[in-house]
Backbone of each chain as ProteinMPNN parsed JSONL, in Angstrom:
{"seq_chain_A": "XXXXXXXXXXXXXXXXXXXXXXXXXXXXXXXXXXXXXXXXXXXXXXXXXXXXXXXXXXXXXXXXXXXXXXX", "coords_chain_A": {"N_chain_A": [[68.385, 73.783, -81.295], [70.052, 71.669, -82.589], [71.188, 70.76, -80.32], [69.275, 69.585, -78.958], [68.027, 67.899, -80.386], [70.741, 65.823, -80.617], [70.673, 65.652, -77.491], [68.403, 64.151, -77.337], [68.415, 62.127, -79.332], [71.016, 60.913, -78.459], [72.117, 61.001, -75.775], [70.373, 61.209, -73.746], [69.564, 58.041, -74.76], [72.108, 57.124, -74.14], [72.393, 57.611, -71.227], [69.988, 55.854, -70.327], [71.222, 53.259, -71.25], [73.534, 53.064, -69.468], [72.795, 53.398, -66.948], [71.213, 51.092, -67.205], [72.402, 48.699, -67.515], [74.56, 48.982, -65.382], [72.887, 48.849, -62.974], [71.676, 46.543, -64.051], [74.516, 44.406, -63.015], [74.405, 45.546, -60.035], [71.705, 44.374, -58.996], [72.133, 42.065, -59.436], [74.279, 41.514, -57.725], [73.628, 42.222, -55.484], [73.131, 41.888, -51.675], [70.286, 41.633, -49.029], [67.964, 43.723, -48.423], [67.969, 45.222, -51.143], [67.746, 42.597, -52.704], [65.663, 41.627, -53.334], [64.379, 43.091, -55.333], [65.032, 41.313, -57.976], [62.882, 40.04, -58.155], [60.035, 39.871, -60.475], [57.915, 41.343, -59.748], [58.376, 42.627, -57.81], [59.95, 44.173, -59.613], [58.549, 45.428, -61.546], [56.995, 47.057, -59.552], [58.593, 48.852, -58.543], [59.771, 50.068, -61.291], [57.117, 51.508, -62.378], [56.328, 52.813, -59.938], [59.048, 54.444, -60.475], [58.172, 55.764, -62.537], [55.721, 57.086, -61.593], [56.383, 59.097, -59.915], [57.984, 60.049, -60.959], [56.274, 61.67, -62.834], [54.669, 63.197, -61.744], [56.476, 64.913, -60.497], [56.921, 66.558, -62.799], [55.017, 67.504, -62.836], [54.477, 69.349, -61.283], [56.947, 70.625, -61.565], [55.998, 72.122, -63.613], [54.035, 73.772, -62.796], [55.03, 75.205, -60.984], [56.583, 76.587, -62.736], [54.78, 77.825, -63.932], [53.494, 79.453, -61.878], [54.602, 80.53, -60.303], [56.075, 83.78, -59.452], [57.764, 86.346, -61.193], [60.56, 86.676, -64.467]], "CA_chain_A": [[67.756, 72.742, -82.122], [71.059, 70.968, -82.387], [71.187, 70.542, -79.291], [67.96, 68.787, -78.733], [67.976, 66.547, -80.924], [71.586, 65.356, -79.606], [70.398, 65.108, -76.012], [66.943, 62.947, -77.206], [69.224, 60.726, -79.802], [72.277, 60.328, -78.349], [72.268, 61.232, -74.67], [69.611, 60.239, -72.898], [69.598, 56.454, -74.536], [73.141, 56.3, -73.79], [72.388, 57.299, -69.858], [69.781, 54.725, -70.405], [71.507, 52.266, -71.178], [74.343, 52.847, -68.555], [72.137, 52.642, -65.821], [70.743, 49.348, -67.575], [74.246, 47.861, -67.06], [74.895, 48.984, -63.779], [71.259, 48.565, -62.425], [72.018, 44.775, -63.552], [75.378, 44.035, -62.046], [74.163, 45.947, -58.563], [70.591, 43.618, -59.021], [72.623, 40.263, -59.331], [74.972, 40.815, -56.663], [72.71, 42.714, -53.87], [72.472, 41.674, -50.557], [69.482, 42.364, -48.702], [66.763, 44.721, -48.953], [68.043, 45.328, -52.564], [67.764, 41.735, -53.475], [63.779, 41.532, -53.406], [64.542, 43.767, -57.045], [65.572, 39.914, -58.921], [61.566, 38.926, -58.505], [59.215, 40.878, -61.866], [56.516, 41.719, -59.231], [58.829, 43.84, -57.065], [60.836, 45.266, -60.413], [57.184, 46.574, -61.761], [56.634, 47.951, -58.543], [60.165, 49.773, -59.323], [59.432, 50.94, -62.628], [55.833, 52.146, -62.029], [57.007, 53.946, -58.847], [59.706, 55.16, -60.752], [57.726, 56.421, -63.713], [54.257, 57.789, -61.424], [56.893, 60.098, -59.647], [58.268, 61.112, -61.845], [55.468, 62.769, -63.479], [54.383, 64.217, -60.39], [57.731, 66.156, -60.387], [56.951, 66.931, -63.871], [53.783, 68.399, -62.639], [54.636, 70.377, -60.232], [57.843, 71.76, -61.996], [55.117, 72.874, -64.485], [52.951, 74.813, -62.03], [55.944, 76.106, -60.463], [57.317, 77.306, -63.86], [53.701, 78.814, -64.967], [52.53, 80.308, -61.093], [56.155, 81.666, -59.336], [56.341, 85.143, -60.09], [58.856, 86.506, -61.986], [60.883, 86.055, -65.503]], "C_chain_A": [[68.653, 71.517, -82.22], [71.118, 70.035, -81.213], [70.752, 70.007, -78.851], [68.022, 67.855, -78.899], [69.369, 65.686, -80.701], [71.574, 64.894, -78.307], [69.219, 64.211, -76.503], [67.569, 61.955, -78.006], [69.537, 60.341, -79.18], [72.126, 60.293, -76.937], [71.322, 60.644, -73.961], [69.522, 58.609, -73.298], [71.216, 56.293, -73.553], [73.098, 56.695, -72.186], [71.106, 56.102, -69.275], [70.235, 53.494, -70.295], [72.922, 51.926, -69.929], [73.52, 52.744, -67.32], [71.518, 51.102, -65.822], [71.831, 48.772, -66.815], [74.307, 47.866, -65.684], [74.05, 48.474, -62.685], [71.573, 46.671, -62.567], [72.814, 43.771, -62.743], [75.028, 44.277, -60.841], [73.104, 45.086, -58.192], [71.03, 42.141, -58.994], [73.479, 40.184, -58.009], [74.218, 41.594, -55.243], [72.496, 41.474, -52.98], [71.108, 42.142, -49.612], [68.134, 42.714, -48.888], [66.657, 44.734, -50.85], [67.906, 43.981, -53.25], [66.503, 41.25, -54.132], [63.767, 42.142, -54.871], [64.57, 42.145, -58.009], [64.031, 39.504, -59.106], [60.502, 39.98, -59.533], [58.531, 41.494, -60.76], [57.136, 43.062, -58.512], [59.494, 44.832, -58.247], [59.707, 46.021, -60.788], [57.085, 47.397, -60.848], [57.721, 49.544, -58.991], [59.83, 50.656, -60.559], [58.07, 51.87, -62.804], [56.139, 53.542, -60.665], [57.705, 55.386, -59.79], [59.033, 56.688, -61.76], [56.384, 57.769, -63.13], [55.317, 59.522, -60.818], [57.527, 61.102, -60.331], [57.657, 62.444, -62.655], [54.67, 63.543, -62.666], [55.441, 64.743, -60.533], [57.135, 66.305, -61.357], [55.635, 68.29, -63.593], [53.75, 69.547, -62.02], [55.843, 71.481, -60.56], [56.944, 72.697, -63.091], [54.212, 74.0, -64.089], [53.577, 75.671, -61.398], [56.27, 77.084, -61.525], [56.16, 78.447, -64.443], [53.156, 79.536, -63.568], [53.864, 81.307, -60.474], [56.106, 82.989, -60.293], [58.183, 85.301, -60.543], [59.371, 86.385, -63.785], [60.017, 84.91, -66.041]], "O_chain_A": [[68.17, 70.41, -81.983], [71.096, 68.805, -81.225], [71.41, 69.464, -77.963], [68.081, 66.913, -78.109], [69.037, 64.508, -80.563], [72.26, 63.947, -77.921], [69.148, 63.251, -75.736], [67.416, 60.808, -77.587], [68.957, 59.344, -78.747], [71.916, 59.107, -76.685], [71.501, 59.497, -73.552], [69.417, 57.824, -72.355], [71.394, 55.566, -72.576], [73.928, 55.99, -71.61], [71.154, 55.57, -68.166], [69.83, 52.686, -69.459], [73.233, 50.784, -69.589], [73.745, 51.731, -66.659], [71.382, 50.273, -64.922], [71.927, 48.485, -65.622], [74.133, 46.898, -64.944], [74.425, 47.823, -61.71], [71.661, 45.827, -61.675], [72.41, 42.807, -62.093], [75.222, 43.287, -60.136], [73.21, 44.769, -57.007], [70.338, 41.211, -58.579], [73.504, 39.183, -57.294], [74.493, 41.288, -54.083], [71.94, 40.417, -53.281], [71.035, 43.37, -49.579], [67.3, 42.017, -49.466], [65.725, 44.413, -51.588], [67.936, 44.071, -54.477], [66.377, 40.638, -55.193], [63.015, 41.546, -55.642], [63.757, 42.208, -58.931], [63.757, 38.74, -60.032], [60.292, 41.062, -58.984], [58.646, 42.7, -60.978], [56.653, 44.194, -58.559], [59.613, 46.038, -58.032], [59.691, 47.211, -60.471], [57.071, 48.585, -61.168], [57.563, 50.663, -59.48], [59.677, 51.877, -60.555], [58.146, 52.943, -63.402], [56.113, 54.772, -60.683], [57.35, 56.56, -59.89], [59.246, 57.9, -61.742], [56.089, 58.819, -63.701], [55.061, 60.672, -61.177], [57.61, 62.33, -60.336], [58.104, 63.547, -62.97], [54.051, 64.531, -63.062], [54.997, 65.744, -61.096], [56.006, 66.168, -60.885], [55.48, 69.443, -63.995], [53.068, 70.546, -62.247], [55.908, 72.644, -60.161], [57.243, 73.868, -63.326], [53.761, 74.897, -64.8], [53.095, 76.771, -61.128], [56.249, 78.292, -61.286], [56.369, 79.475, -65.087], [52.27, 80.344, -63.844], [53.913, 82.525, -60.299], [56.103, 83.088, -61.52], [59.234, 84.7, -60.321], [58.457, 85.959, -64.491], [60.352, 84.31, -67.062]]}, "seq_chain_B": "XXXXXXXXXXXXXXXXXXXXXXXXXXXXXXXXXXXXXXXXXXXXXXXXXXXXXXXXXXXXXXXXXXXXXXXXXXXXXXXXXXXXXXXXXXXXXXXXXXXXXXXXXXXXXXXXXXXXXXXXXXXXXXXXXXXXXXXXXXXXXXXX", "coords_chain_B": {"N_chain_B": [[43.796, 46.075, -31.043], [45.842, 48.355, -30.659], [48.108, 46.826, -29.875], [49.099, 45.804, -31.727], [52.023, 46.127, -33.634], [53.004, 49.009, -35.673], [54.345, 48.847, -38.549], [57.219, 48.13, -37.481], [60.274, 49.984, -36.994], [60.538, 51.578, -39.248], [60.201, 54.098, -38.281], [58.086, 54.564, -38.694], [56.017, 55.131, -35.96], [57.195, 57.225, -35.107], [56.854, 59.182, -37.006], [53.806, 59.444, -37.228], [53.782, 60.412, -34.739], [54.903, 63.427, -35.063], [52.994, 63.988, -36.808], [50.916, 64.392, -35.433], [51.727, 66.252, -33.366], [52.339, 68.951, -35.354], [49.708, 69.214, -36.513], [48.332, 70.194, -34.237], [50.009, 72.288, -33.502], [49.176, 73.561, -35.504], [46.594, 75.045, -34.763], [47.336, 77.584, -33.165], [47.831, 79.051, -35.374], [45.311, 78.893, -36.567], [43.427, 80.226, -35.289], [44.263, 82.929, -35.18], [43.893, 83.331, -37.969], [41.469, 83.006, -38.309], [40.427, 85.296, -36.251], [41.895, 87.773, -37.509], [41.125, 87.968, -39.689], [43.275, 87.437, -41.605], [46.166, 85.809, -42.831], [48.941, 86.15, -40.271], [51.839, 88.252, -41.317], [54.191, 86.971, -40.479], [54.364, 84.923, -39.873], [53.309, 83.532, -42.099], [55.62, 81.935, -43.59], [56.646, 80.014, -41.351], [54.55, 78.939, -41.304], [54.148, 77.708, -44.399], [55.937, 75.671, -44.277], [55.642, 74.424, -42.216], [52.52, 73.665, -41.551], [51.461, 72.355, -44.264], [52.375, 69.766, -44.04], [51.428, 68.616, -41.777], [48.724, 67.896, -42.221], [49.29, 65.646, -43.099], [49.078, 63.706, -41.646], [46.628, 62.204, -41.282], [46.925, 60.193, -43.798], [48.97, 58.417, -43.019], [47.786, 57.611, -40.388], [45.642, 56.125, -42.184], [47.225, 54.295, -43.367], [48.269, 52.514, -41.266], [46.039, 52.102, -40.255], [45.166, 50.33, -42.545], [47.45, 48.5, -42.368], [46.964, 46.821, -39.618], [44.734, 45.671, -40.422], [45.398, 43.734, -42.123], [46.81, 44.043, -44.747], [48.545, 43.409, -47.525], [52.6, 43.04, -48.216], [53.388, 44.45, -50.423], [51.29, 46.433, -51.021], [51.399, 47.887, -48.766], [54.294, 48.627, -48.548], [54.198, 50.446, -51.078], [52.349, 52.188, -50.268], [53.901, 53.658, -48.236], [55.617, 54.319, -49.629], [54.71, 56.341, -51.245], [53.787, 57.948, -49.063], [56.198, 58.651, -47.567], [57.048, 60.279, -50.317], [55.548, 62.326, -50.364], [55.423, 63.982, -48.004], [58.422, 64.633, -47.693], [58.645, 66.114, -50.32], [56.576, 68.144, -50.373], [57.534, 69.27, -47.904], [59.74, 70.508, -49.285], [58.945, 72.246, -51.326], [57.335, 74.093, -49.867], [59.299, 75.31, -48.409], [61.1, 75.854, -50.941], [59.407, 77.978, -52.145], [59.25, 79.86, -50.051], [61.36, 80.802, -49.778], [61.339, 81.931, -52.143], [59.447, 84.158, -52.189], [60.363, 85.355, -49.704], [62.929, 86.362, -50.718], [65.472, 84.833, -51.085], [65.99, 82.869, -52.624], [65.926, 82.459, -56.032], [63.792, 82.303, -59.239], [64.708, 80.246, -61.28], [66.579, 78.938, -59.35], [64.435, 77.916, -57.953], [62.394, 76.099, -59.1], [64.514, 74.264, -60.246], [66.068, 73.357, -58.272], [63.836, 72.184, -57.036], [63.661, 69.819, -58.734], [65.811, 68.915, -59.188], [66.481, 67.948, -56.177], [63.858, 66.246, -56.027], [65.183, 63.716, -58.244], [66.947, 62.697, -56.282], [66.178, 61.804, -54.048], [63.927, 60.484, -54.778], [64.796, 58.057, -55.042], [66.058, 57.306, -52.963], [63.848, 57.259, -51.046], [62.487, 54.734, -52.586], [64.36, 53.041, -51.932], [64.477, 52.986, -49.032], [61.601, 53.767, -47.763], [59.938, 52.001, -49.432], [61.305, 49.273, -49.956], [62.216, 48.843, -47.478], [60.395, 48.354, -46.004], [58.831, 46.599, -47.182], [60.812, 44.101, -47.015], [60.669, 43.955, -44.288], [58.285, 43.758, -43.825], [57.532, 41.235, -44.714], [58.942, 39.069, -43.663], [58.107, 39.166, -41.477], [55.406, 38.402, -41.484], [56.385, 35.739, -42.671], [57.36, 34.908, -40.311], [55.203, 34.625, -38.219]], "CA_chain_B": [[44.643, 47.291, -32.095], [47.007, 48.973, -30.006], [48.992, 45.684, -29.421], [49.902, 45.573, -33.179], [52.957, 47.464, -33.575], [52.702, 49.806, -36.959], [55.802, 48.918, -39.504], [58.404, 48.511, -36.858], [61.793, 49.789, -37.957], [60.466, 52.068, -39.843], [59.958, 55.345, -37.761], [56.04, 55.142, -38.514], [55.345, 56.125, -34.664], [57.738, 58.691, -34.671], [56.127, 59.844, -37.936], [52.411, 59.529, -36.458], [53.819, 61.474, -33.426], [55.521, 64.637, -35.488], [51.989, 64.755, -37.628], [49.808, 64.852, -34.278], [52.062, 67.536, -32.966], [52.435, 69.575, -36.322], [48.515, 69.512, -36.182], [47.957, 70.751, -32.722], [50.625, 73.461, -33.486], [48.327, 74.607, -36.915], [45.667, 75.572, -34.267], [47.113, 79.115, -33.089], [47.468, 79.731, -37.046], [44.166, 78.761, -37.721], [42.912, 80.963, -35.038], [44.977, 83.839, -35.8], [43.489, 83.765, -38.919], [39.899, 83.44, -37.468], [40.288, 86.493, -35.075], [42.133, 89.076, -37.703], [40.694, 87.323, -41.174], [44.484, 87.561, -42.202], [47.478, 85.19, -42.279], [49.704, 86.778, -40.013], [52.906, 87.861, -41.832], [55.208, 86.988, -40.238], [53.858, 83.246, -39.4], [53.019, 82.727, -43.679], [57.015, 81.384, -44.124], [56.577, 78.544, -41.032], [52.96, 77.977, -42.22], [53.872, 76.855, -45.467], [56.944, 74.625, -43.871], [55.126, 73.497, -41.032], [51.49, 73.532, -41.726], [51.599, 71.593, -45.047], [52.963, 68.599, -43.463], [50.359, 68.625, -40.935], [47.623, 67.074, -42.868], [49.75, 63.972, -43.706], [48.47, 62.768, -40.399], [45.901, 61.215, -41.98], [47.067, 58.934, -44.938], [49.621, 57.793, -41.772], [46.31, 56.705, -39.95], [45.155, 55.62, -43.287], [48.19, 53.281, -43.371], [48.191, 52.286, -39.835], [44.746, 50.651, -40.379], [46.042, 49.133, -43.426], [48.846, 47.621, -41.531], [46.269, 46.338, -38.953], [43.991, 44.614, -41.221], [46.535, 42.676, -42.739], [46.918, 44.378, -46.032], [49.785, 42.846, -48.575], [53.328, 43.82, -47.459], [53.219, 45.353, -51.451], [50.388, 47.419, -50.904], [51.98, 48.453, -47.447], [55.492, 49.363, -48.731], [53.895, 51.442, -51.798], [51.697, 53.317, -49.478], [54.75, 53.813, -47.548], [56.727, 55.132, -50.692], [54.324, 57.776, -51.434], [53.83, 58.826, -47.805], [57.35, 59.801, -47.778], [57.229, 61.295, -51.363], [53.925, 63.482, -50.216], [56.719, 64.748, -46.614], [59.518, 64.993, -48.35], [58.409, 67.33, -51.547], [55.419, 69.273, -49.495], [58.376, 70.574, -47.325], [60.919, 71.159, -50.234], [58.264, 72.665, -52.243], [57.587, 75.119, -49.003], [60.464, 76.165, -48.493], [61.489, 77.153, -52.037], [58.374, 79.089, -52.569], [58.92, 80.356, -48.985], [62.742, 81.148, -49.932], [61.574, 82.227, -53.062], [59.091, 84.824, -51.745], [61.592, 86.502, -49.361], [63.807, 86.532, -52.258], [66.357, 84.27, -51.039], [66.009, 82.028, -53.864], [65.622, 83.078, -57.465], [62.108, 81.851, -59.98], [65.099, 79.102, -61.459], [66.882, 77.875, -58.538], [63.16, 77.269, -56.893], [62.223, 75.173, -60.107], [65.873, 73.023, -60.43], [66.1, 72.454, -56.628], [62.906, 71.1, -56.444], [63.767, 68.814, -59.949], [67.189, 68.138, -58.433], [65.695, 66.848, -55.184], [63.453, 64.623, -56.571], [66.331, 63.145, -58.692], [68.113, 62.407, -55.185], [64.433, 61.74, -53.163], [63.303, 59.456, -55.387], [65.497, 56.702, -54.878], [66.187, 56.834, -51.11], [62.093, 56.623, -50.81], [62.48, 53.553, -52.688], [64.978, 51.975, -50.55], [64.138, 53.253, -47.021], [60.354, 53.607, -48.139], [59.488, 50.525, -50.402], [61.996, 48.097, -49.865], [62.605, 47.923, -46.384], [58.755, 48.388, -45.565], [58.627, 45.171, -48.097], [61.133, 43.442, -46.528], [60.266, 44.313, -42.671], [56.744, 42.863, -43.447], [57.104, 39.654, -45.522], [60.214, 38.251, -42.217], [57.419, 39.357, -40.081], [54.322, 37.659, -41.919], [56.91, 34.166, -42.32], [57.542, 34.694, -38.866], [54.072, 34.57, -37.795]], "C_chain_B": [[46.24, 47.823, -31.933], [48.084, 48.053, -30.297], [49.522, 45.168, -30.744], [50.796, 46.816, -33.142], [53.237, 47.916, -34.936], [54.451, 49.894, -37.502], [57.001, 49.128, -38.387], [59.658, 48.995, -37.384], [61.768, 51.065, -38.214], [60.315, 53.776, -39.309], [58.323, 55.746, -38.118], [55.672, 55.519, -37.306], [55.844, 57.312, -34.581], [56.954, 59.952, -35.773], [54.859, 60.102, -37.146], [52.788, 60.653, -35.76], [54.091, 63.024, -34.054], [54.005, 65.331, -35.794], [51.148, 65.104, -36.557], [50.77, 65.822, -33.92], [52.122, 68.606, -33.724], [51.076, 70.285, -36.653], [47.964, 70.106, -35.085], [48.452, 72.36, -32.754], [49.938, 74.34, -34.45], [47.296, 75.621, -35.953], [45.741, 76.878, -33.895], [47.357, 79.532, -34.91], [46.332, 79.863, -37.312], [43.26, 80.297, -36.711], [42.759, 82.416, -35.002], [43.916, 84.293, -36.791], [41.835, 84.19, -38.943], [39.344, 84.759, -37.246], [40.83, 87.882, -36.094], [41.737, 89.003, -39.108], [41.785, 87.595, -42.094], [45.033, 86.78, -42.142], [48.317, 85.878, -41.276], [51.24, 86.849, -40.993], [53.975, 87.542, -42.078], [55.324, 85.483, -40.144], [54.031, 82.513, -40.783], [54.328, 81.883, -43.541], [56.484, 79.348, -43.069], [55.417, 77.679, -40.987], [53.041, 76.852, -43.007], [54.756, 75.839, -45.021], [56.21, 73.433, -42.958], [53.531, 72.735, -41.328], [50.98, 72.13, -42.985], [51.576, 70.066, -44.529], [51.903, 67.907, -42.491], [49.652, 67.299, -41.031], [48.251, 65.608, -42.88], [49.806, 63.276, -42.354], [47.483, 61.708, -40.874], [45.85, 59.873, -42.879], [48.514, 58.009, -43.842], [48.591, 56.967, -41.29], [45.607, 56.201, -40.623], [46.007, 54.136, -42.902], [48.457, 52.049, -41.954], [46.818, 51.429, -39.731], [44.887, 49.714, -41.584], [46.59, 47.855, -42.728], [47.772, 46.354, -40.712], [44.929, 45.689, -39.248], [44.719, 43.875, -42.344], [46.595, 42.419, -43.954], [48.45, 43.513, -46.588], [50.95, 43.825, -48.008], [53.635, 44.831, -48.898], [52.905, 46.648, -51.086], [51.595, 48.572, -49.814], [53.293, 49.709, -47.811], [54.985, 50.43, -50.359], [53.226, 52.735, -50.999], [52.85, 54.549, -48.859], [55.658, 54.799, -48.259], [56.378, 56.629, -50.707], [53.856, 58.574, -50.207], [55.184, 59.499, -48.263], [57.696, 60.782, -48.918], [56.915, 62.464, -51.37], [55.141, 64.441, -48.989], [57.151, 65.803, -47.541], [59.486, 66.19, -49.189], [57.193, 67.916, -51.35], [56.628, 70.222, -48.89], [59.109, 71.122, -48.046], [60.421, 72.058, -51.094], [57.884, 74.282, -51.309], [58.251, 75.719, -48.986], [61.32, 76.762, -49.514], [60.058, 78.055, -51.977], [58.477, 80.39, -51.636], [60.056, 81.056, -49.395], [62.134, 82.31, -50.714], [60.476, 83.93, -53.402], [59.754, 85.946, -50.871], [62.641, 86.863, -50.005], [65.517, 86.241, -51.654], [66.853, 83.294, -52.334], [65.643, 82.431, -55.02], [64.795, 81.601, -58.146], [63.408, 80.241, -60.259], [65.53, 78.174, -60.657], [65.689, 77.5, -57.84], [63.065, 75.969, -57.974], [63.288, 74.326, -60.102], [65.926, 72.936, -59.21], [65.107, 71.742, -56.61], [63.075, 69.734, -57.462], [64.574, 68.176, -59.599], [67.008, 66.933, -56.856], [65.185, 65.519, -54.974], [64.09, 63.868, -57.363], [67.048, 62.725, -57.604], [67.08, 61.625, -54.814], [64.118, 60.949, -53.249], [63.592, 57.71, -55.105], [66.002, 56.084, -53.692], [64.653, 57.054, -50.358], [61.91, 55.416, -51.078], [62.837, 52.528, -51.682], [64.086, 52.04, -49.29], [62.66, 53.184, -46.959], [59.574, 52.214, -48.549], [60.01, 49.219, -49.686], [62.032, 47.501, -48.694], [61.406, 47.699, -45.817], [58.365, 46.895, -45.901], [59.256, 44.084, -47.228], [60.802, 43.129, -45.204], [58.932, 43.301, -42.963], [56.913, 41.221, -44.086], [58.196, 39.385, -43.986], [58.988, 38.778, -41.101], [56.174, 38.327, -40.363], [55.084, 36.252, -42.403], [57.343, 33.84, -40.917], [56.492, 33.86, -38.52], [53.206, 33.296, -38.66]], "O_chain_B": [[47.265, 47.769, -32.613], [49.014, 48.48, -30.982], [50.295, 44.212, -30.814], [50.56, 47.978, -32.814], [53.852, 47.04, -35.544], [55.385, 50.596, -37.113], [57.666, 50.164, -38.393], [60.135, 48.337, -38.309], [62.599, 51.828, -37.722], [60.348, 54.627, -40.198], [57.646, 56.753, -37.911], [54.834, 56.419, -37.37], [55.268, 58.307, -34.14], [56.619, 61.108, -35.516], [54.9, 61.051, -36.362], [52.305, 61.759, -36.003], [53.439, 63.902, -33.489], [53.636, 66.452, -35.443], [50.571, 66.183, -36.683], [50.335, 66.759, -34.59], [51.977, 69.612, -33.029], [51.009, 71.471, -36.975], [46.841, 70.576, -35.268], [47.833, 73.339, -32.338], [49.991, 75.568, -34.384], [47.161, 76.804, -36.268], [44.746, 77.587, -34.046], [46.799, 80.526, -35.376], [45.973, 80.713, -38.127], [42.637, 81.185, -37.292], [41.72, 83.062, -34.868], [43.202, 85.284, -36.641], [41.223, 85.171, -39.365], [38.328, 85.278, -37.708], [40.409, 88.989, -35.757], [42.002, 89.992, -39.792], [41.52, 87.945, -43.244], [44.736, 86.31, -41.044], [48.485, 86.867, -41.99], [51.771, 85.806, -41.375], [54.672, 87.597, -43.091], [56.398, 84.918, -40.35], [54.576, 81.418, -40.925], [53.958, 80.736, -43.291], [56.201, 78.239, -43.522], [55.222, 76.48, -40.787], [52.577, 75.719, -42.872], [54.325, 74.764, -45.437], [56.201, 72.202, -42.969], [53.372, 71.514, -41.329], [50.3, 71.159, -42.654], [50.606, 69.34, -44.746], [51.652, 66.703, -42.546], [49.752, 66.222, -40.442], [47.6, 64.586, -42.663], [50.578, 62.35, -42.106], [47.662, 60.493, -40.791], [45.113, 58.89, -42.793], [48.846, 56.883, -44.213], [48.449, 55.799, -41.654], [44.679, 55.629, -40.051], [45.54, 53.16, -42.316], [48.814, 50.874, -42.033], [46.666, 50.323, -39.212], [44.727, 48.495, -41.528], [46.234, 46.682, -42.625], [47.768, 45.185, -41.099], [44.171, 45.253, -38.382], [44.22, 43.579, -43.43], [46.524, 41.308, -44.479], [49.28, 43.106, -45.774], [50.735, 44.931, -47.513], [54.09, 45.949, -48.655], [53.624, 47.626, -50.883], [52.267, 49.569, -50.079], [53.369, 50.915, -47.577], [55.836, 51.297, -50.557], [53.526, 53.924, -51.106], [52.783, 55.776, -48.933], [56.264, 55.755, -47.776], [57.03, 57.639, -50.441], [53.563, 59.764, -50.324], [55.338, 60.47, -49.004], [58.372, 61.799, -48.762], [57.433, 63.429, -51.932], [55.577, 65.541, -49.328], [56.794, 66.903, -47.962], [60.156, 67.183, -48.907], [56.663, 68.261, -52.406], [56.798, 71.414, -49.144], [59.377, 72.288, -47.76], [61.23, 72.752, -51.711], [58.067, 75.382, -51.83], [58.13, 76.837, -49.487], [62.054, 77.737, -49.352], [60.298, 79.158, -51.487], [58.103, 81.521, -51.944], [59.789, 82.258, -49.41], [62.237, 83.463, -50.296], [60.606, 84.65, -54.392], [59.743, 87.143, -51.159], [63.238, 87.879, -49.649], [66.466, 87.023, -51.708], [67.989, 83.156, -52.787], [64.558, 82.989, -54.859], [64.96, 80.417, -57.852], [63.167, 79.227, -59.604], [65.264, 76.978, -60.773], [65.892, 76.633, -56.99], [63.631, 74.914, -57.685], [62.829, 73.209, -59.862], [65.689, 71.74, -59.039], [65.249, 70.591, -56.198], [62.661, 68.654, -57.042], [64.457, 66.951, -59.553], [67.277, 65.753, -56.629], [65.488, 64.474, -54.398], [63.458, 62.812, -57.331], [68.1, 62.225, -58.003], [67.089, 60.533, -55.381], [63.841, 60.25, -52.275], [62.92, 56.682, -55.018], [66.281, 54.916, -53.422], [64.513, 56.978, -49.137], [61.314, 54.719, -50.257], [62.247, 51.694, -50.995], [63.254, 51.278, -48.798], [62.277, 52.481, -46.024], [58.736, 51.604, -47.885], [59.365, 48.386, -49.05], [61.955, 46.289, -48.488], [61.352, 46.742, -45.044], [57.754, 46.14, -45.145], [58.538, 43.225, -46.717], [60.636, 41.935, -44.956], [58.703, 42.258, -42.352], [56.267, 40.245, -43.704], [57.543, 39.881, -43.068], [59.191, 38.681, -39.891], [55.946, 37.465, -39.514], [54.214, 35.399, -42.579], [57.618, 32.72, -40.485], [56.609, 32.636, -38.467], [52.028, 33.058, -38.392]]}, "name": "protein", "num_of_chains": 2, "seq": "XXXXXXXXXXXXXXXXXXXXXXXXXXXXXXXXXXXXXXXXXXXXXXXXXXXXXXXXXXXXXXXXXXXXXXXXXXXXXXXXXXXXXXXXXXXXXXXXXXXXXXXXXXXXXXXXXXXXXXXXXXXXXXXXXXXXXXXXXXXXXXXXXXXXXXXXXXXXXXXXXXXXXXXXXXXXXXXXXXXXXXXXXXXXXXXXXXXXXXXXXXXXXXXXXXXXXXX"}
């Protein structure tokens, strides 16, 4: 219970926000491929991407977790 | 048609080419299964590895007429993303289940490999998927 609520306070913002940081410095000085990230249209793309896959893994660790035999 | 060349750079022919051969190869499975109304069981493991994959011939040739009606290089490099997402975690998803069936792999490490994966997966789809698909097409469409 402890525990929980420690990783959803504290932990996940603060790996939040360190990827913020870093994600910005690596986004200002990219060369490249990575520089197309600086324009909103491509960062949505980014964040939407990021977010649809995510919940596809989510989905699938769920069907895994409720069909794999076993424990 | 032909004479448009599909996302250069990008290994889209070589892709195309794997899924037409991957498909050709399903055919003694399928007939197998035809002729004894069984999987064979010895075949199920490079079924689920191989077979799976197969299909994604299609949203390739999906993309491929995209390309060639002179869809947005957006559109293009999203398509592009979740092609490789659909590969990528079809075969990883195979092969734990496949592992995890001969009981190489245990019920958790199937579940956290495949979570771990896509935590790695995710972000070198972007790049190599998205970005350079993005970039490759817009230096080709200011070319032109």
């Amino acid at each position: 219970m402890l525990g929980t609520v420690l990783i959803v306070l504290l932990l996940v913002p603060m790996q939040i926000a360190v990827i913020y940081i870093l994600g910005r410095f690596v986004v200002k000085q990219a060369q490249g491929p990575l520089s197309r990230l600086r324009e909103p249209a491509i960062r949505w793309d980014f964040f939407w991407l990021m977010l649809t896959s995510g919940l596809c893994t989510a989905v699938v660790v769920v069907l895994l977790s409720a069909y794999l035999p076993g424990r | 048609m032909a004479q448009t060349k599909l996302l250069p750079g990008t290994g889209a022919k070589v892709a195309r080419f794997v899924a037409i051969y991957l498909a050709i190869e399903l055919v003694p499975f399928i007939a197998i299964y035809l002729v004894y109304h069984k999987p064979v069981a010895a075949l199920t493991f490079a079924y689920v590895i191989v077979g799976l994959p197969a299909l994604m011939q299609i949203p390739v040739y999906g993309l491929w007429q995209l390309d060639v009606r002179g869809a947005s290089p957006r559109l293009l490099a999203v398509c592009w993303f979740w092609l490789m997402q659909l590969m990528t975690s079809t075969v990883v998803v195979g092969l734990l289940i496949g592992g995890h069936k001969i009981h190489v792999v245990t019920r958790n490490e199937a579940i956290w490999g495949f979570a771990i994966w896509q935590m790695l997966m995710v972000p070198v789809d972007f790049f190599t998927g998205y970005l350079k698909v993005l970039a490759m097409k817009t230096s080709q469409r200011e070319a032109s």
